[in-house]
Structures are given as structure tokens and as C-alpha cells.
C-alpha positions as CSV (number, residue, x, y, z in Angstrom):
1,X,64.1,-47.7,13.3
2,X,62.5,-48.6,16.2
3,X,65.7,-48.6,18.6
4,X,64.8,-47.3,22.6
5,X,65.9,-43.8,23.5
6,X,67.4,-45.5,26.6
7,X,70.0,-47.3,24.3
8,X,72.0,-43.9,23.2
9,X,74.6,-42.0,24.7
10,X,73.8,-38.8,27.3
11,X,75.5,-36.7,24.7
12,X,73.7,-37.6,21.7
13,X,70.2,-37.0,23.3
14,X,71.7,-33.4,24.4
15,X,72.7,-33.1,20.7
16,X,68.9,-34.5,19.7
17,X,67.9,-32.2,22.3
18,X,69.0,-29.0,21.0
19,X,68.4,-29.8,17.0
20,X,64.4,-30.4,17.8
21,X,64.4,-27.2,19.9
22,X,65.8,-25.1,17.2
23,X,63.4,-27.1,14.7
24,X,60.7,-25.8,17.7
25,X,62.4,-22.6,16.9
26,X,62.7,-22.2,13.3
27,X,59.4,-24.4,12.0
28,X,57.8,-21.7,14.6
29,X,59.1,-18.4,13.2
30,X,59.4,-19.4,9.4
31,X,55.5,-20.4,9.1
32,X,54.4,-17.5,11.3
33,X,56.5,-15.0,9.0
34,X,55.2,-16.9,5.6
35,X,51.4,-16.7,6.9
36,X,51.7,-13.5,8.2
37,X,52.3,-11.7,4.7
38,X,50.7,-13.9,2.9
39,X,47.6,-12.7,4.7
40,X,48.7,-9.0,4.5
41,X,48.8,-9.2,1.6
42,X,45.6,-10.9,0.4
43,X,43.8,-8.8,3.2
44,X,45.2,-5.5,1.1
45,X,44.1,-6.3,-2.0
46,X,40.7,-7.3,-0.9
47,X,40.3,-4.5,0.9
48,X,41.7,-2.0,-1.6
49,X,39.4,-2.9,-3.3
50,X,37.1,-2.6,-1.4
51,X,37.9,0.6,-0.9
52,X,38.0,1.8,-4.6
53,X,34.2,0.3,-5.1
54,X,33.1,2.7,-1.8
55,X,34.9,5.7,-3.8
56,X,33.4,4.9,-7.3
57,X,29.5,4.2,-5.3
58,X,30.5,7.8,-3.4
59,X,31.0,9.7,-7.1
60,X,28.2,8.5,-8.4
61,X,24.6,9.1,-7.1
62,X,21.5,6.1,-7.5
63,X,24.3,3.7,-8.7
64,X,23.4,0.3,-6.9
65,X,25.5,-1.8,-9.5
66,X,28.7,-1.7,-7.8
67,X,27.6,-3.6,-4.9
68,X,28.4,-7.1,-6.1
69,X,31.6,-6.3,-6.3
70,X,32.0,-4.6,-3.1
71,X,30.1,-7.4,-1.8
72,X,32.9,-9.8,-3.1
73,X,35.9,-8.0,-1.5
74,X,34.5,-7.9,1.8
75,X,33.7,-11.5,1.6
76,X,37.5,-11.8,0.8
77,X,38.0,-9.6,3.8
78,X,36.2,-12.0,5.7
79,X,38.5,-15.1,4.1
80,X,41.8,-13.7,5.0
81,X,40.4,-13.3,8.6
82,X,39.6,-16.5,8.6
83,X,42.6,-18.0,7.0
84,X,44.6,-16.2,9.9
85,X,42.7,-17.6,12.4
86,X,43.5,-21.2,11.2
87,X,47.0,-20.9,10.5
88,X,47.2,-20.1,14.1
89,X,45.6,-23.2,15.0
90,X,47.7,-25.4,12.6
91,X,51.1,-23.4,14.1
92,X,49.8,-24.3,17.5
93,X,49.7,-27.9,16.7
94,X,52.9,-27.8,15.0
95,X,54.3,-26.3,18.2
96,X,53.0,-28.7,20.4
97,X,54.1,-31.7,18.5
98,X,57.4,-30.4,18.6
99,X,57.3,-29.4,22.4
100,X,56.1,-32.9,23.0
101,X,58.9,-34.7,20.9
102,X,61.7,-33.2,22.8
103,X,59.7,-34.2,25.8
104,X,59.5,-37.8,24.9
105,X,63.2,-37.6,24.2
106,X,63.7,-37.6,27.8
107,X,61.5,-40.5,28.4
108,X,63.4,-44.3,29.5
109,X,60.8,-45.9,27.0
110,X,60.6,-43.7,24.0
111,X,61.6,-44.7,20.7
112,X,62.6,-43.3,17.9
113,X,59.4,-42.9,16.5
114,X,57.9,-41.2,19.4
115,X,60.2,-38.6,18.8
116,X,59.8,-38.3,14.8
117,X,57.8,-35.2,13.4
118,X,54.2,-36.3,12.5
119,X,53.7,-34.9,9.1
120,X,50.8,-36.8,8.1
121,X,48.9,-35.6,10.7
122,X,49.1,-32.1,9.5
123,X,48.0,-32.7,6.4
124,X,44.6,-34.0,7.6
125,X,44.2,-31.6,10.0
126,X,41.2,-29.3,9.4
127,X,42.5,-26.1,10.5
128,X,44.7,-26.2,7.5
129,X,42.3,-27.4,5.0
130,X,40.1,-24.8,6.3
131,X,43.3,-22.3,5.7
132,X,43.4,-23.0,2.5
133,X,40.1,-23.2,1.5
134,X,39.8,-19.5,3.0
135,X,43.3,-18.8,0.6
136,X,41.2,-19.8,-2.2
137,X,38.2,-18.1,-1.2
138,X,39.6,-14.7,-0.3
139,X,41.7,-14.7,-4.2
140,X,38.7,-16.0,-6.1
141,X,37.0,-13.1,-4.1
142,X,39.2,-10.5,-5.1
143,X,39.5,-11.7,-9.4
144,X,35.6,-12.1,-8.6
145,X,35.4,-8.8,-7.4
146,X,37.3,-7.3,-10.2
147,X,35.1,-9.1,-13.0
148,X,31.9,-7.9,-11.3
149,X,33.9,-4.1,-11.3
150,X,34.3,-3.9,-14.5
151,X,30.8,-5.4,-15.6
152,X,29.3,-2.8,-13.2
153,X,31.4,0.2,-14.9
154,X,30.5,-1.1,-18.7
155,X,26.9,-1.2,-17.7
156,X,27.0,2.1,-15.9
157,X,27.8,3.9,-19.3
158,X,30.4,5.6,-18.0
């Protein structure tokens, strides 16, 4: 596994070449469009309801109960920005790895490990634990926020 870079042909790095820059390529575009709605779409609900707890506090006058749950959808507001911001950080490092893989290709030393994705470093990377930690944060937020909702509308007597 360990065999030198320097040992294969000219045309099989070119063919190496090309397959990691579409992997650059697709790894790239796939996890931007996969974090990109995913955080759409927990940033809606959160927000929506969000929304719907301003409109119920703006029909009713003296009604401080539906703050909690306001409070908890803006906090999963808050988490889905965050989650966005760390997905960026763990695509950066997955683009750079990649970048620097087909540059190693190229190198008269480099084995075959050099140029080998390093998966397990992405899984202790903490941007991503952080990502998902915010994931979890922003739809416990959101069922939170629906809980305290309807606890604040029972109580309300309406």
C-alpha cells in the first residue's frame, strides 16, 4: 500500500489526477447542497415559529406566557446559524485536504498514503461535532418550543 508515486506511469497519475479533482469537485458541491437545506429548513421552522408565538403575544394583551416558547425558537434560530457557520469550516477542511492530495500526487516522494482521503480526521474535527451539536440543538429547540406553545395556550384559557 505503501508503493512511491514515483513508481507509476505519467498516465496513470493524469488519470489519478483528474478522479481526486472531480472528488474536489463533487465532495464540494454535494455537502454544500445537503447543508445548505438542511439548514433552510431547520432555520424555517424555527423561525416560523417564531413568528406564530409574535402573532399569538400581538392578539392577546398582558399575556407574558408565551415567551418561553418564543424564547426557544429563537434559540433554534441561533443554532441553525451556528450549524451553518461550522459546516463551512468542516467543507473548508474537506476542500483543502483534497486540494493538497492532488498536490502530493505530483510530488517524487509521495506515497500512496499521502494521497488517500483522511476520514478519520473529520470525524474528530470540532467544527463538525459542534455542527451537529447545533443540529440537535436547533430541533430540540423547535419540539421544545412547541411543548412550551401549547402549555402556554392551555394555561391561557383560551
Amino acid at each position: 500500500m505503501n508503493k512511491s508515486i514515483k513508481d507509476f506511469e505519467p498516465e496513470f497519475k493524469e488519470k489519478f489526477s483528474n478522479v481526486l479533482t472531480d472528488q474536489i469537485k463533487e465532495t464540494f458541491n454535494k455537502m454544500e447542497e445537503t447543508a445548505k437545506s438542511h439548514t433552510q429548513h431547520t432555520f424555517l421552522v424555527n423561525a416560523g415559529g417564531a413568528t406564530a408565538v409574535l402573532a399569538f403575544i400581538g392578539t392577546r394583551t398582558g399575556t407574558t406566557s408565551a415567551i418561553w416558547p418564543l424564547f426557544f425558537f429563537v434559540i433554534g434560530v441561533i443554532a441553525c446559524g451556528v450549524q451553518l457557520l461550522m459546516m463551512v469550516y468542516v467543507h473548508k477542511f474537506l476542500f483543502n485536504d483534497a486540494i493538497i492530495r492532488r498536490n502530493k500526487l505530483y510530488e517524487k516522494d509521495a506515497t500512496l498514503e499521502d494521497i488517500t482521503p483522511k476520514v478519520g480526521d473529520i470525524k474528530n474535527l470540532i467544527y463538525q461535532k459542534i455542527a451537529s451539536w447545533a443540529c440537535f440543538t436547533a430541533h430540540g429547540s423547535f419540539i421544545a418550543g412547541v411543548i412550551a406553545g401549547g402549555i402556554s395556550y392551555f394555561y391561557s384559557g383560551s
